[in-house]
Backbone as CSV, one residue per row, in Angstrom:
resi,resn,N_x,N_y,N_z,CA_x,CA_y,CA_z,C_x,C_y,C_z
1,UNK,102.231,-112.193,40.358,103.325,-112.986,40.894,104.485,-113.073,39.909
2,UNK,104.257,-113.204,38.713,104.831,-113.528,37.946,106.122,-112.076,37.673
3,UNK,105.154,-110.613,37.328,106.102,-110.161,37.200,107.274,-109.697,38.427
4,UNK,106.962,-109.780,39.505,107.832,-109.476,40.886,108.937,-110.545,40.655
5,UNK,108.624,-111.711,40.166,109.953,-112.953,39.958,110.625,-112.263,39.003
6,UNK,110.131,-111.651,37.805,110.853,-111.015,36.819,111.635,-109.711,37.087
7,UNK,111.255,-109.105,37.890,111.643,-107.680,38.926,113.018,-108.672,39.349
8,UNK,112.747,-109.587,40.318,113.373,-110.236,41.036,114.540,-110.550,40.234
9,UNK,114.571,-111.155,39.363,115.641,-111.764,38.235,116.639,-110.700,37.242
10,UNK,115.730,-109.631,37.211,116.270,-108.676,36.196,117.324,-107.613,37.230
11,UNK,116.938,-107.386,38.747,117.292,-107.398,39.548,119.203,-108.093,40.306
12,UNK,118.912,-109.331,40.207,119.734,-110.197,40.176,121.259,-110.412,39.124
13,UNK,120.587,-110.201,37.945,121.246,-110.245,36.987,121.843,-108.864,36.782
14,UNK,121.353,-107.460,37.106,121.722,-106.260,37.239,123.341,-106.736,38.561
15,UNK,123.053,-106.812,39.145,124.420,-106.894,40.073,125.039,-107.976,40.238
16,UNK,124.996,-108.766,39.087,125.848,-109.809,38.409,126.233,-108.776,37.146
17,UNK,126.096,-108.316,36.101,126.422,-107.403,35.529,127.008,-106.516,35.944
18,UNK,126.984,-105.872,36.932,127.731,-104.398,37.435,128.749,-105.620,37.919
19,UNK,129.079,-106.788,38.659,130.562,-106.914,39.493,131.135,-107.686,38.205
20,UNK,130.827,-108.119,37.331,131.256,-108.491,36.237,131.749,-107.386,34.959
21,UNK,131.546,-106.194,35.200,131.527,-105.033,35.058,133.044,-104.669,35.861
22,UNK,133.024,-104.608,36.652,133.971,-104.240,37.700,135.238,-105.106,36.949
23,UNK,135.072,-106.215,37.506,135.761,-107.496,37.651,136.875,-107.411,36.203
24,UNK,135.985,-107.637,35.408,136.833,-107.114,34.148,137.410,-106.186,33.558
25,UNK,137.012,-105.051,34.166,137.539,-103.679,34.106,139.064,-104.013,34.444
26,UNK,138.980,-104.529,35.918,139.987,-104.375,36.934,141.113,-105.749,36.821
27,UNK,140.191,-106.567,36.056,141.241,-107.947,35.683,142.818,-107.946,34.534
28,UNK,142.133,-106.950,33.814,143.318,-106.739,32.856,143.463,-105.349,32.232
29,UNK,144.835,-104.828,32.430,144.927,-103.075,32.171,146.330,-103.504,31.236
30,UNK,145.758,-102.648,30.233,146.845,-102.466,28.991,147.056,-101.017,29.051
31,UNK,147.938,-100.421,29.881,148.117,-99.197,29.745,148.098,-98.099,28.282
32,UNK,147.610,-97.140,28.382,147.369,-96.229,27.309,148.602,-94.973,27.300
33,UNK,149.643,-95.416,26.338,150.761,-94.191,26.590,149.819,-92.746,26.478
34,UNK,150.474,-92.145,27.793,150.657,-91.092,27.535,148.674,-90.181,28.106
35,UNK,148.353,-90.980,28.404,146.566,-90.725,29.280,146.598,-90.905,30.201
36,UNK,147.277,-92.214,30.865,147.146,-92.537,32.185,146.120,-93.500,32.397
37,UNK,145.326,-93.398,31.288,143.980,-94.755,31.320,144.801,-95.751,30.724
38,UNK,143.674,-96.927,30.348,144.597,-98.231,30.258,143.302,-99.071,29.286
39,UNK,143.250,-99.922,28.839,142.325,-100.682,27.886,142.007,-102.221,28.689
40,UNK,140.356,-102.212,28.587,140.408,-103.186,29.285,139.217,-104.281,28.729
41,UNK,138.523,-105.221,29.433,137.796,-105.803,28.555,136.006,-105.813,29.343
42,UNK,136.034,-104.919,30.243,134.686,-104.134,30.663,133.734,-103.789,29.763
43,UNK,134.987,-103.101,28.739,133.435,-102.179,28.285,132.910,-103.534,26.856
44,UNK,132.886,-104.758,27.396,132.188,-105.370,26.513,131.186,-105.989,27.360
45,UNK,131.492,-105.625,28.862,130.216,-105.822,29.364,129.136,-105.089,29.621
46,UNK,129.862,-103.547,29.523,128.657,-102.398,29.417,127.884,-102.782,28.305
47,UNK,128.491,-103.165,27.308,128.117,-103.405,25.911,126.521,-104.434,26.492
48,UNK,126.738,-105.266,26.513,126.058,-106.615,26.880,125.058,-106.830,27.743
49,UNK,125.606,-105.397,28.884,124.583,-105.320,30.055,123.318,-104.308,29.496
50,UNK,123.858,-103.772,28.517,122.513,-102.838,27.754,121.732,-103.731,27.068
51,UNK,122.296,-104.037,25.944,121.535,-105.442,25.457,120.439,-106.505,25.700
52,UNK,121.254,-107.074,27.018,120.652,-108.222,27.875,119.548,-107.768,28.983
53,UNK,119.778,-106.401,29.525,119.063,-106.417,30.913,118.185,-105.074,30.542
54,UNK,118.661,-104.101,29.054,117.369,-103.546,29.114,117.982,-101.938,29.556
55,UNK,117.395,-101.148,29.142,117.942,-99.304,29.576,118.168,-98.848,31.047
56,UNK,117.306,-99.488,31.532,117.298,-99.340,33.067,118.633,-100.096,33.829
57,UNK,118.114,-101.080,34.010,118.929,-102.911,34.827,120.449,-102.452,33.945
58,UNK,120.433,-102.443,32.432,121.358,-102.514,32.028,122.676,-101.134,32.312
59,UNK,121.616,-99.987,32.137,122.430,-98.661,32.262,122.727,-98.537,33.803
60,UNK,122.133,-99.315,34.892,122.894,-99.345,35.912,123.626,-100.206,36.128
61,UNK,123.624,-101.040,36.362,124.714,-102.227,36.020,126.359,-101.412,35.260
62,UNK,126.000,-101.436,33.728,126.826,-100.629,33.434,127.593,-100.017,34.258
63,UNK,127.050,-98.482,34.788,127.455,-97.561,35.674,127.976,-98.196,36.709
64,UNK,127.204,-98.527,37.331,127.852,-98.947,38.611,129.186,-99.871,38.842
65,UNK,128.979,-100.860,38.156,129.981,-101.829,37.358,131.563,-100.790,37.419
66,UNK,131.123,-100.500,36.544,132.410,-99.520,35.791,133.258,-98.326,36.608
67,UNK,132.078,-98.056,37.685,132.631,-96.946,38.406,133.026,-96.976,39.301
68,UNK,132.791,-98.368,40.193,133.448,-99.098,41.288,134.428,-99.658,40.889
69,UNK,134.969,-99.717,39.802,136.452,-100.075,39.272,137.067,-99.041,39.378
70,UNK,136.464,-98.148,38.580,137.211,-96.807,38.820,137.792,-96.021,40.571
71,UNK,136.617,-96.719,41.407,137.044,-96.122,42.780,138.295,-97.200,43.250
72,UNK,138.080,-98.300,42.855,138.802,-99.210,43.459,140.124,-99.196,43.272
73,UNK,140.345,-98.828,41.574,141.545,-98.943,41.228,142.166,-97.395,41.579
74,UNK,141.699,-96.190,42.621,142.491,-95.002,42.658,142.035,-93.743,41.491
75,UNK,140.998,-93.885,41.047,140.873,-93.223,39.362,139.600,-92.174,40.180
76,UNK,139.941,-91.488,41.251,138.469,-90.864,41.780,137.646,-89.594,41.577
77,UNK,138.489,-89.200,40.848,138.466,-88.009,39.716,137.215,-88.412,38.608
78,UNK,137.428,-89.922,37.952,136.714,-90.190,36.873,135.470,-91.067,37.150
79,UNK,135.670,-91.336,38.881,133.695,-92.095,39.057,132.394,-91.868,38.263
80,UNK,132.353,-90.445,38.928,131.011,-90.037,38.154,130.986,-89.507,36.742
81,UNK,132.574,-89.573,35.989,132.571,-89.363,34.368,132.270,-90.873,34.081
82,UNK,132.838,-91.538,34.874,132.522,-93.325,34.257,131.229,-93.477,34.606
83,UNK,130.632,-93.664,35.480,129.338,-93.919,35.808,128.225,-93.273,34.438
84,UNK,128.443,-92.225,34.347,127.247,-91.228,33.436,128.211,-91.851,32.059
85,UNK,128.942,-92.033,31.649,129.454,-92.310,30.414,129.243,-94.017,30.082
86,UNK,129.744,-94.781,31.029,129.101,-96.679,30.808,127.759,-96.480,30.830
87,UNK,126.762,-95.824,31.812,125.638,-95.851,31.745,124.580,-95.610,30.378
88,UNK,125.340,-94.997,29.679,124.865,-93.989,28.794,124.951,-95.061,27.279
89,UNK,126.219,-95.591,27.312,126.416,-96.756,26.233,125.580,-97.700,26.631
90,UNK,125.658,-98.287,27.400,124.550,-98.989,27.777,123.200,-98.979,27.358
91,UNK,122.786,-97.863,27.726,121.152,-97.457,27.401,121.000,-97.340,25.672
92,UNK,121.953,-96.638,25.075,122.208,-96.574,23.690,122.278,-97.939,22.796
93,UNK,122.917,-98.866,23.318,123.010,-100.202,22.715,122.084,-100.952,23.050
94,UNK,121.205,-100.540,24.072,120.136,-101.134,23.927,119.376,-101.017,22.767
95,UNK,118.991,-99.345,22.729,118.106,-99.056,21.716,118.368,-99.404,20.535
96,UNK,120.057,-99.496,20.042,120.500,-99.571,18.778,120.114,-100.727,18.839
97,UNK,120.891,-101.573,19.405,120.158,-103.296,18.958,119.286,-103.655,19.098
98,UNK,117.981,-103.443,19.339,116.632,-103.538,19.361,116.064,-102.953,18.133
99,UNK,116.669,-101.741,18.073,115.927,-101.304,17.001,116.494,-102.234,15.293
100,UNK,117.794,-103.367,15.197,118.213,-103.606,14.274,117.491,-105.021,14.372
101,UNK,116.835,-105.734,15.502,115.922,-106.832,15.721,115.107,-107.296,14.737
102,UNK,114.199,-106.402,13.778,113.812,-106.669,12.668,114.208,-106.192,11.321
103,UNK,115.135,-105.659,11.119,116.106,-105.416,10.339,117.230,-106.444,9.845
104,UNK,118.171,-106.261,10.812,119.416,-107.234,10.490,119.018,-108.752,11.327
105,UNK,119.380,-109.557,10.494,118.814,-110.869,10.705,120.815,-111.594,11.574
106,UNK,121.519,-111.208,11.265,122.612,-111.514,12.254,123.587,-111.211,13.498
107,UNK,123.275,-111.878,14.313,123.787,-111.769,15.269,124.947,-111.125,15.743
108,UNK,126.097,-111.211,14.700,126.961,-110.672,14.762,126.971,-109.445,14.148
109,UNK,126.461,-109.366,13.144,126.261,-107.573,12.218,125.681,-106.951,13.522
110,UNK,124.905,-107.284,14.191,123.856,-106.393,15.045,124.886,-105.904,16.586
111,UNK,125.632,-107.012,16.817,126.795,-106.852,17.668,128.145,-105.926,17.240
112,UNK,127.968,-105.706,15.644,129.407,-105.008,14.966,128.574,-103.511,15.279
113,UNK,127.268,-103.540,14.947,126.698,-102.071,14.716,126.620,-101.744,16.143
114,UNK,126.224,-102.030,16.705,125.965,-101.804,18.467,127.112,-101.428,19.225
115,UNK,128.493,-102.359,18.851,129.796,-101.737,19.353,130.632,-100.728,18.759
116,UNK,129.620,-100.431,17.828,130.326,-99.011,16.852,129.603,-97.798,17.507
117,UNK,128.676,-97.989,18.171,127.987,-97.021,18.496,128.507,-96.510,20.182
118,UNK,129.034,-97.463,20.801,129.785,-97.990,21.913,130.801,-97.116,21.950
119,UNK,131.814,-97.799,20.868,133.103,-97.200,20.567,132.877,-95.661,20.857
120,UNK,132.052,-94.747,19.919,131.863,-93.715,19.264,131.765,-93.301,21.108
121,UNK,130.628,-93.696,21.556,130.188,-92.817,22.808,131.545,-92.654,23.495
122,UNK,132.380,-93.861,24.024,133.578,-94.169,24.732,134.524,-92.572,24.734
123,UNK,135.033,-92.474,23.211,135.735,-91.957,22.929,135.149,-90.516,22.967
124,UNK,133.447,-90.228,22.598,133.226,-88.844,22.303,133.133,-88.147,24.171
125,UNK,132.506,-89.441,24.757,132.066,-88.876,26.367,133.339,-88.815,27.164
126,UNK,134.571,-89.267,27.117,135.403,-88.781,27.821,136.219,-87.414,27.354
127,UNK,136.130,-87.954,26.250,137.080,-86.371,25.521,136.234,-85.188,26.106
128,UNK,134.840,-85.337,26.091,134.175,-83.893,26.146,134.538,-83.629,28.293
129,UNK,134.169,-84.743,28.907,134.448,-84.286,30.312,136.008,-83.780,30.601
130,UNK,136.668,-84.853,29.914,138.453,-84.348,30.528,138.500,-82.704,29.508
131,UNK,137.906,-82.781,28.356,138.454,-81.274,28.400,137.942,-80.133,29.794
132,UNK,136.887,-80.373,29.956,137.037,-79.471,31.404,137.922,-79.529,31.928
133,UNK,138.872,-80.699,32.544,139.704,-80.912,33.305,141.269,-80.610,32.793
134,UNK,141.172,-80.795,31.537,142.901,-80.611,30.761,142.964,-79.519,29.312
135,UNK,141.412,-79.596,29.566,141.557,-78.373,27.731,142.166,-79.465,27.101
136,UNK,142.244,-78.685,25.923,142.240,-79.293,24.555,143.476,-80.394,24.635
137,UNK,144.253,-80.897,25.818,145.073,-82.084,25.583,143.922,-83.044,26.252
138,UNK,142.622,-83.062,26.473,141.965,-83.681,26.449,141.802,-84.947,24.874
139,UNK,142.099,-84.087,23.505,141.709,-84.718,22.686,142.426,-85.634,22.572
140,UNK,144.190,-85.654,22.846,144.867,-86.487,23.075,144.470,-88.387,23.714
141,UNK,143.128,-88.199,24.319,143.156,-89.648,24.469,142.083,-90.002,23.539
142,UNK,141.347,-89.072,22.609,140.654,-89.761,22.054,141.006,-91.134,21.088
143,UNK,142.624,-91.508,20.641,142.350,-92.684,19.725,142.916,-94.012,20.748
144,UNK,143.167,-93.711,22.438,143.550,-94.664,23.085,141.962,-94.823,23.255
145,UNK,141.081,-94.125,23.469,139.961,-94.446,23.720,139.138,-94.987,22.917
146,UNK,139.099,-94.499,21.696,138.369,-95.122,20.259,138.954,-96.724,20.377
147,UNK,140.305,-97.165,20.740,141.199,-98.491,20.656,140.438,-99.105,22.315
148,UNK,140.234,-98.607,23.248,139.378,-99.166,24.397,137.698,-99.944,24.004
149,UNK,137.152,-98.711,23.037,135.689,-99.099,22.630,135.710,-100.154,21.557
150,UNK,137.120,-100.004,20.689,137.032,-101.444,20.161,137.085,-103.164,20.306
151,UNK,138.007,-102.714,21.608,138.185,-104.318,22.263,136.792,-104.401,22.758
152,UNK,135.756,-103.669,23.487,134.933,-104.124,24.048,133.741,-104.230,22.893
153,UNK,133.711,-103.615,21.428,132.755,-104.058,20.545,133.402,-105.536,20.091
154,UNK,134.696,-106.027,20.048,135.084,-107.369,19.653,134.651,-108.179,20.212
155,UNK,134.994,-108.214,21.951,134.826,-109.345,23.048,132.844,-109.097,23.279
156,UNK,132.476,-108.375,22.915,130.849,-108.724,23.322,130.658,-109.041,21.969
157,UNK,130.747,-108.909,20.520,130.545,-109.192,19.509,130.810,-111.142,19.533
158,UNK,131.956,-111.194,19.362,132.330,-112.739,19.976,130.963,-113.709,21.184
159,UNK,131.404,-112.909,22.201,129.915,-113.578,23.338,128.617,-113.555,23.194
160,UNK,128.266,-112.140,22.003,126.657,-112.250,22.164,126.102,-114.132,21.561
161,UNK,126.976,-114.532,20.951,126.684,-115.845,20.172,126.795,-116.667,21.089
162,UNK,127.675,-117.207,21.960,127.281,-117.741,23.516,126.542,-117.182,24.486
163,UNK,126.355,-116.185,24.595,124.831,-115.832,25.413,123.947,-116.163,25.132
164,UNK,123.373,-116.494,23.796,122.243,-116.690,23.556,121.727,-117.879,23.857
165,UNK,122.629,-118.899,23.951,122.548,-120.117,24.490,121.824,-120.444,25.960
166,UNK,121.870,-119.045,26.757,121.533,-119.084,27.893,119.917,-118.893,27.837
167,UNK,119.024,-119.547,28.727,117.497,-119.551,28.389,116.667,-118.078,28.689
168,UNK,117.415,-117.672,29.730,117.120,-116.181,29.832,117.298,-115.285,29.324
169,UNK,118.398,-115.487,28.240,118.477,-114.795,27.211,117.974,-114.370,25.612
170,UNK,118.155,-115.886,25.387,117.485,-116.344,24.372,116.181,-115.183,23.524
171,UNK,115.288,-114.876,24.306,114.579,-113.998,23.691,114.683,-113.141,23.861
172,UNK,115.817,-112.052,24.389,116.050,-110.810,23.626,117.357,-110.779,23.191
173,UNK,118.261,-111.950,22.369,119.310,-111.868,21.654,118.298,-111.916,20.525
């Protein structure tokens, strides 16, 4: 019984994550000269949704999250580069911050290392798809993008310390 409530919850919280995902994607766009992308404060929930809900719950969430922004806002070219690319940070920051669980004893170091790893994917997984699409002026968005993965290692770095507050969270912050 017990674990189907936990199915149930992890569940729940997966598509509270993906529209919160969305939501913030789509709430605030700081355009990126000269890409056509824009900086937003999502990818600190991809960040968070790996973290909190786990490789699975989290890397969809993520994805889905992220890529229904992308359809919504006109970007339909980059769905399934966003989807496989949030998904992917996601699953990664899981592992990274889990694996720093008995290691680094702070909350925030473990949130600086986790959104560095974030950042890194952000910037390495789009550059490599748009070069299919633009060749080598693909590399051109890599430092609007490296500047995207940083707001979202700041703003989840900042929250993981109020999440934890939450009881469902609590034991895997």
């Amino acid at each position: 019984m017990e674990k189907s409530i936990t199915k149930t919850k992890s569940m729940v919280f997966a598509a509270l994550f993906a529209a919160l995902a969305c939501v913030a994607t789509m709430s605030l766009h700081i355009p990126t000269p000269g890409t056509g992308g824009y900086i937003h404060p999502g990818d600190a929930i991809v960040v968070l949704s790996g973290i909190l809900l786990g490789p699975i719950y989290g890397g969809l969430a993520a994805g889905l999250g992220s890529a229904l922004a992308d359809l919504l806002a006109g970007y339909m070219v980059y769905v399934p580069i966003t989807f496989f690319v949030k998904a992917v940070i996601a699953v990664v920051c899981y592992f990274v911050y889990h694996k720093l669980l008995g290691k680094v004893n702070h909350i925030i170091v473990k949130g600086i290392i986790t959104g560095c790893f974030s950042t890194v994917i952000v910037a390495a997984g789009y550059c490599f798809f748009e070069y299919f699409m633009y060749g080598s002026g693909a590399f051109a968005s890599v430092p609007a993008n490296l500047i995207q993965g940083l707001s979202g290692l700041i703003i989840s770095t900042i929250l993981l310390p109020l999440l934890k507050q939450v009881p469902d969270f609590k034991s895997v912050i």
